[in-house]
C-alpha positions as CSV (number, residue, x, y, z in Angstrom):
1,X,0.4,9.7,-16.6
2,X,3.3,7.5,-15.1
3,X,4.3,5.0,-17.7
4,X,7.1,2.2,-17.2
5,X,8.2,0.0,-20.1
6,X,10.8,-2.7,-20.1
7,X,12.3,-1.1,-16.8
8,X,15.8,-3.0,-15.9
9,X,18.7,-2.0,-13.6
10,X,21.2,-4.7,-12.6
11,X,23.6,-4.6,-9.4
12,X,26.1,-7.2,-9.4
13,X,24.6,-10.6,-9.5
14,X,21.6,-9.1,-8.4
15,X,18.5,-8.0,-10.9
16,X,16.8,-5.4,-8.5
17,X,14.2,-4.6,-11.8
18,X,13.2,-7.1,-14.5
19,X,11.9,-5.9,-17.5
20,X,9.0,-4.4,-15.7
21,X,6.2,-2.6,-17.1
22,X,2.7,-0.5,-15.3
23,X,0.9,2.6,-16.0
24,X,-0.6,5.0,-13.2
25,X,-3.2,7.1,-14.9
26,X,-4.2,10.3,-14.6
27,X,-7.1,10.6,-11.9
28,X,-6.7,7.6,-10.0
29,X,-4.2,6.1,-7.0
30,X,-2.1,3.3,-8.0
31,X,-0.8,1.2,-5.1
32,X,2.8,0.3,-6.0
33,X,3.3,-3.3,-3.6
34,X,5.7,-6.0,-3.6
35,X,7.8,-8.1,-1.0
36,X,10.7,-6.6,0.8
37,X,13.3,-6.3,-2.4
38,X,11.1,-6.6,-4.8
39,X,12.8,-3.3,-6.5
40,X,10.0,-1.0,-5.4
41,X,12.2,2.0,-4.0
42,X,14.8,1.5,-7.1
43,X,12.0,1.8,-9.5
44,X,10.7,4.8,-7.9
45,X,13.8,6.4,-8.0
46,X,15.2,5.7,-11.5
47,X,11.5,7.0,-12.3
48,X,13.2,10.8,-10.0
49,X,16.0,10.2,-12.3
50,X,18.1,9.3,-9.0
51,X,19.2,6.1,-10.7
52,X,20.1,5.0,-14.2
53,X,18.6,1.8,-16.1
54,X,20.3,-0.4,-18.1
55,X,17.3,-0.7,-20.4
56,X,14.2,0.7,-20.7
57,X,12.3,3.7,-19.2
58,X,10.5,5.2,-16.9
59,X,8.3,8.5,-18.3
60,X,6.6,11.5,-16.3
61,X,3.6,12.5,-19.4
62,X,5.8,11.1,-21.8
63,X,8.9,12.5,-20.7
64,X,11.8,10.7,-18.4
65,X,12.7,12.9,-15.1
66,X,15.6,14.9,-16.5
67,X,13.8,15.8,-19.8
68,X,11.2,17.2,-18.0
69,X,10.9,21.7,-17.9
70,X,10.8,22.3,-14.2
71,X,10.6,19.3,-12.8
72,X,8.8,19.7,-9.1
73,X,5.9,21.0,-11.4
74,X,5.4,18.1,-13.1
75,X,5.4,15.6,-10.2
76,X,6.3,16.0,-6.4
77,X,7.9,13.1,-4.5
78,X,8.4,11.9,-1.1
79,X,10.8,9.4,-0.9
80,X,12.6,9.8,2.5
81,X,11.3,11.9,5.2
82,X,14.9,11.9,7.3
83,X,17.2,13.6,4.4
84,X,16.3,17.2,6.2
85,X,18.9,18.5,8.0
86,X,18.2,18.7,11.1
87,X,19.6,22.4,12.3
88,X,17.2,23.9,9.6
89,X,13.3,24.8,10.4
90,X,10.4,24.0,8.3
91,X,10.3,27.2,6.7
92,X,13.9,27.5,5.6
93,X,14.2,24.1,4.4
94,X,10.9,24.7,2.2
95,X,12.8,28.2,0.7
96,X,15.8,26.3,0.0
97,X,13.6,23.8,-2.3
98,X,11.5,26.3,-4.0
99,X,14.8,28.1,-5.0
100,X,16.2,24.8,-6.1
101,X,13.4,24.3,-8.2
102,X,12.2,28.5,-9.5
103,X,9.5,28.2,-7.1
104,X,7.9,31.4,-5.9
105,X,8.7,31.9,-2.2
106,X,5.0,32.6,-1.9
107,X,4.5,28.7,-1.8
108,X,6.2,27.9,1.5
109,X,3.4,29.2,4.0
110,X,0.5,27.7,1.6
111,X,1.9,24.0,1.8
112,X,3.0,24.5,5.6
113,X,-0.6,25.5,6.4
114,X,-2.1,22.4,4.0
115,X,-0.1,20.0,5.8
116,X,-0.7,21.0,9.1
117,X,2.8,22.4,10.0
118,X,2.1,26.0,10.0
119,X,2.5,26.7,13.7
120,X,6.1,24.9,14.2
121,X,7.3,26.0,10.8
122,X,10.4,27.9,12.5
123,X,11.1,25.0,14.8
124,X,14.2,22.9,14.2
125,X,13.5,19.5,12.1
126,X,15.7,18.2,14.3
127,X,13.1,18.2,17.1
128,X,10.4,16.4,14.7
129,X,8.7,13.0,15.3
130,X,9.0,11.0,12.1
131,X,5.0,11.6,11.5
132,X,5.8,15.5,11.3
133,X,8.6,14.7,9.4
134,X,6.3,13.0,6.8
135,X,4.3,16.0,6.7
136,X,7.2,18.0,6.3
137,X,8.0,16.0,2.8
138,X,4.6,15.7,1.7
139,X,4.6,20.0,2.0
140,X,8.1,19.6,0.1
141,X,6.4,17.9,-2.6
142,X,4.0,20.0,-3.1
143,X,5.7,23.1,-3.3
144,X,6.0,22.8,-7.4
145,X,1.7,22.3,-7.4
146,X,2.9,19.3,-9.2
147,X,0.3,17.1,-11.8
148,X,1.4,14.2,-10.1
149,X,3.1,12.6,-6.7
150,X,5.3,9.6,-6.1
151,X,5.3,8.8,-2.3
152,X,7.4,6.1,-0.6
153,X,5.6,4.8,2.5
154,X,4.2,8.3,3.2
155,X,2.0,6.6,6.5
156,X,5.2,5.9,8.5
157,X,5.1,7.6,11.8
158,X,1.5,9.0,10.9
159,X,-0.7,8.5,14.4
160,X,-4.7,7.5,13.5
161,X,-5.4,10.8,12.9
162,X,-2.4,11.6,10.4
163,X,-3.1,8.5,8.7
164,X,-6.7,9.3,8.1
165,X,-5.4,12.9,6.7
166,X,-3.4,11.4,4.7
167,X,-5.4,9.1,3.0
168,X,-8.3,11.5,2.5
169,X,-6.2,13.9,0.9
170,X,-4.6,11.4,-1.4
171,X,-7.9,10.3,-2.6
172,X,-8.5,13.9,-3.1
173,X,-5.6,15.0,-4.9
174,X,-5.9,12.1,-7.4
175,X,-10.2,13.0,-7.6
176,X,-8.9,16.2,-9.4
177,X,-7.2,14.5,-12.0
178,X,-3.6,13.7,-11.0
179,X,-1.8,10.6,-11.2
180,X,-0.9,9.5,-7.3
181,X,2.0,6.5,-7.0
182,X,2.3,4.9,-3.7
183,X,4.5,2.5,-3.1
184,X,3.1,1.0,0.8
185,X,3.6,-2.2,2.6
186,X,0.4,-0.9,5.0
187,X,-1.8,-3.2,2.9
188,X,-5.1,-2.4,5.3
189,X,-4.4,1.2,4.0
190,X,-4.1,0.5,0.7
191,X,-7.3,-1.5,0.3
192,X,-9.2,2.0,1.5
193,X,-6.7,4.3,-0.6
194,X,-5.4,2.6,-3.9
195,X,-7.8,2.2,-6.6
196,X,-5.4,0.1,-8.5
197,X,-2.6,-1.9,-7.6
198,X,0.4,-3.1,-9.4
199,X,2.4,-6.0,-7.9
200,X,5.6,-6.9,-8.4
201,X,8.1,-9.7,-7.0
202,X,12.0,-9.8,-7.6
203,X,12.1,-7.0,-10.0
204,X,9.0,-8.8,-12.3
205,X,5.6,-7.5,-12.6
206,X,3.3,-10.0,-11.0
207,X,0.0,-8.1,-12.3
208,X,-1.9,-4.9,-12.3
209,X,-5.2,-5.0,-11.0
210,X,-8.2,-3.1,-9.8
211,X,-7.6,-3.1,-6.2
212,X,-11.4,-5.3,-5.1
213,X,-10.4,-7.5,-8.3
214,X,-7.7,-8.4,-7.1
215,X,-8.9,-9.3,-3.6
216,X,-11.8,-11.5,-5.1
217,X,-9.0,-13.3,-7.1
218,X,-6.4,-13.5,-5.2
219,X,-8.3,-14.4,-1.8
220,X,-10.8,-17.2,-0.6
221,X,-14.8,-16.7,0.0
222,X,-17.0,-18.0,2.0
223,X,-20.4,-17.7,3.8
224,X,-20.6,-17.3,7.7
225,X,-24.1,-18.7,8.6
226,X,-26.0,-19.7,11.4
227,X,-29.2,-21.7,11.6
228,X,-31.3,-23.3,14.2
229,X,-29.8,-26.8,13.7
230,X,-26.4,-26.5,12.2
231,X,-25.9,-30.4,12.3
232,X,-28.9,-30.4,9.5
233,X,-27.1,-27.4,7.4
234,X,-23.3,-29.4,7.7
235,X,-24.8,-32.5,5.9
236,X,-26.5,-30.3,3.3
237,X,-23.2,-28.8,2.7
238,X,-21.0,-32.1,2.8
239,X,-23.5,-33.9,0.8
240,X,-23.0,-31.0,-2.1
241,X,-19.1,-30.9,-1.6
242,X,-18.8,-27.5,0.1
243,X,-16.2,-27.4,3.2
244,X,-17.7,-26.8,6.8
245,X,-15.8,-25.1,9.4
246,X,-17.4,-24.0,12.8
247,X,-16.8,-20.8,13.6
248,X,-17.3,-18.5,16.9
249,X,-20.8,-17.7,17.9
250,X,-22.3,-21.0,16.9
251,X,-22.1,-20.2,13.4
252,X,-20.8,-22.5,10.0
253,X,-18.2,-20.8,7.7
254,X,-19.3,-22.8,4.1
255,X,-16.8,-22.7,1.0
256,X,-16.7,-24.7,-2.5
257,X,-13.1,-25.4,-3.4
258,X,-14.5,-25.5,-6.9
259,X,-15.6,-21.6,-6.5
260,X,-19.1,-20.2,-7.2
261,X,-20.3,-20.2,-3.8
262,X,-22.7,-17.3,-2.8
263,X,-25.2,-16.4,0.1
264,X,-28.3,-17.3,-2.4
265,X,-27.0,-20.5,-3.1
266,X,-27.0,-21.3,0.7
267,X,-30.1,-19.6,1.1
268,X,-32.1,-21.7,-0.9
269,X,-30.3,-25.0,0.7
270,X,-31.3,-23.6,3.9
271,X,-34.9,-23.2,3.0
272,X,-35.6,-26.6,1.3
273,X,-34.3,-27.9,5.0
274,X,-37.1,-26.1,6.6
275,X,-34.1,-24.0,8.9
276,X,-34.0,-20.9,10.6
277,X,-31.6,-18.5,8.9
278,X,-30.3,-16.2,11.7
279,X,-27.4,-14.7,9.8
280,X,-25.9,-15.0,6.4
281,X,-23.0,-13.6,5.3
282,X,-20.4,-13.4,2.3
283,X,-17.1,-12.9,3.8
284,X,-14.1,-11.9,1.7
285,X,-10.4,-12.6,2.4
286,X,-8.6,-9.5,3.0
287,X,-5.9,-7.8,0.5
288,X,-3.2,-9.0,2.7
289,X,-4.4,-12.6,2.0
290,X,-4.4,-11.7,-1.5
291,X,-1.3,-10.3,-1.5
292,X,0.5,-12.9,0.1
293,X,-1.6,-15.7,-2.1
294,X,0.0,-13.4,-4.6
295,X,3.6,-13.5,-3.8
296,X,4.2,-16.5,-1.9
297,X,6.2,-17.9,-4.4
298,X,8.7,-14.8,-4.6
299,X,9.2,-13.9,-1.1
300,X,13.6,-13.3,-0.2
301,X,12.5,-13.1,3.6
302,X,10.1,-15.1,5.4
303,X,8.7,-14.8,8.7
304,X,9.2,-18.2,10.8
305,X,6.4,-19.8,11.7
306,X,3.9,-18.6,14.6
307,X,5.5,-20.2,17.9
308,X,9.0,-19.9,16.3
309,X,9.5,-16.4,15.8
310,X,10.9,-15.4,19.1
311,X,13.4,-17.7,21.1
312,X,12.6,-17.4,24.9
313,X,15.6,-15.5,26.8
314,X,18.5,-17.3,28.8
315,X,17.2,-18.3,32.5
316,X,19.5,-15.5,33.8
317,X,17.9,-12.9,31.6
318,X,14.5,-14.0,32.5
319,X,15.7,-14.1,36.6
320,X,16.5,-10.7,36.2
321,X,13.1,-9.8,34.6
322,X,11.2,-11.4,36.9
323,X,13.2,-9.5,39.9
């Protein structure tokens, strides 16, 4: 188990971590999310013992990072997949890290050929795309067959078929018992991956959830539904309070800003109006509504508004496109 209690770690004026607190169990994925400088990556790495606290602590089973007997067996991190250097292979950068951490050398070829890097193991890392460079510090992190992982955005640079790896054998690796950290801003992935989530904002723990119980209640319902006469179904739904909203298709999208709405509900309006139901549907809000219902309030950067985000270019710049 991962355990943070009362984590803090000041630079400056700036509180990167706030008194922050989470578990990730044993056996399940925890999705580690947040804004951009929420503290994420600071956390992660006072948790590798790459930074110091000024208060409270962050435990691997019970034990902080530089307590622990032979570390990469304990837990195996990816937190940068561009620290190689680039004029060693695969292979030789995997030998250097199992003697770094007592490793038997037998280990190198096993995690080359899980990862998928077996047949450009004695190629330069120099010559890597940032997906194979992933894969190269996923192997790295597994050379100590740790109990645990922490990974730092390991889907960057992953194409489909990477990503899809990746994510099954996450799920897998946590399936046998292990604790699996991931700290992503792919939100879509981490709906499918994490099993819980823990969300912070400025360095404060927002709240720890179960990942679909924290989409229902962080993110709006409603019920898509289409009918023979919609006009007859909108003054059903007006009449009892519920919002209307005419979506594509010819269908009504119906919500109760008071909560509670479901498909039997508008079922059973729908057939005391003598209409033909043709489709009805509960449609959730996604985790990235949820997440930004979440931590609206404790965003540093925001986007400008659609329309805004892009200036058009100079009249000579465009000229010179066009020509």
């Amino acid at each position: 188990m991962i355990e943070v209690e009362g984590l803090s770690r000041r630079y400056g004026e700036t509180m990167a971590v706030d008194s922050l607190s989470f578990t990730a169990e044993d056996g399940l994925v925890t999705g580690f999310v947040g804004p951009n400088g929420a503290g994420k990556s600071t956390t992660l790495r006072i948790l590798l013992g790459l930074e110091r606290p000024d208060g409270g602590s962050a435990c691997i089973d019970g034990h902080p990072y530089g307590a622990l007997d032979r570390p990469m067996s304990r837990v195996g991190a990816l937190l940068d997949a561009g620290w190689v250097h680039p004029g060693r292979s695969a292979r030789a950068h995997l030998r250097w890290l199992s003697q770094v951490g007592r490793i038997d050398a037998d280990r190198v070829d096993t995690v080359l050929t899980r990862v998928g890097l077996d047949g450009v193991a004695d190629r330069r890392v120099g010559g890597y795309s940032l997906g194979m460079r992933q894969r190269l510090g996923l192997a790295g992190a597994l050379l100590g067959e740790p109990a645990h992982l922490v990974l730092d955005e390991p889907l960057n640079g992953l194409d489909p078929d990477g990503v899809h790896w990746m994510r099954r054998f996450i799920r897998h690796y946590a399936e046998c018992g292990n604790a699996v950290l991931v700290s992503s801003h792919l939100l879509s992935e981490m709906s499918l991956t994490a099993d819980r989530l823990v969300v912070i904002g400025r360095g404060s723990l927002i709240g720890q959830y179960d990942t679909d119980e924290f989409v229902r209640s962080m993110s709006a319902t409603s019920i898509r539904v289409r009918v023979d006469r919609p006009e007859v179904l909108r003054d059903a739904a007006c009449t009892r309070g519920w919002a209307v909203e005419a979506t594509g298709a010819g269908a009504l999208a119906l919500s109760d800003p008071a909560g509670g709405l479901d498909t039997p509900s508008v079922g059973r309006v729908c057939f005391a109006a003598g209409l033909r139901v043709d489709e009805l549907t509960e449609v959730r809000g996604s985790l990235e509504d949820a997440f930004l219902a979440a931590t609206g309030d404790v965003l540093d950067y925001r986007s400008p508004e659609t329309g805004h985000a892009v200036d058009a270019p100079p009249a000579a710049v465009r000229t010179e496109a066009a020509g």
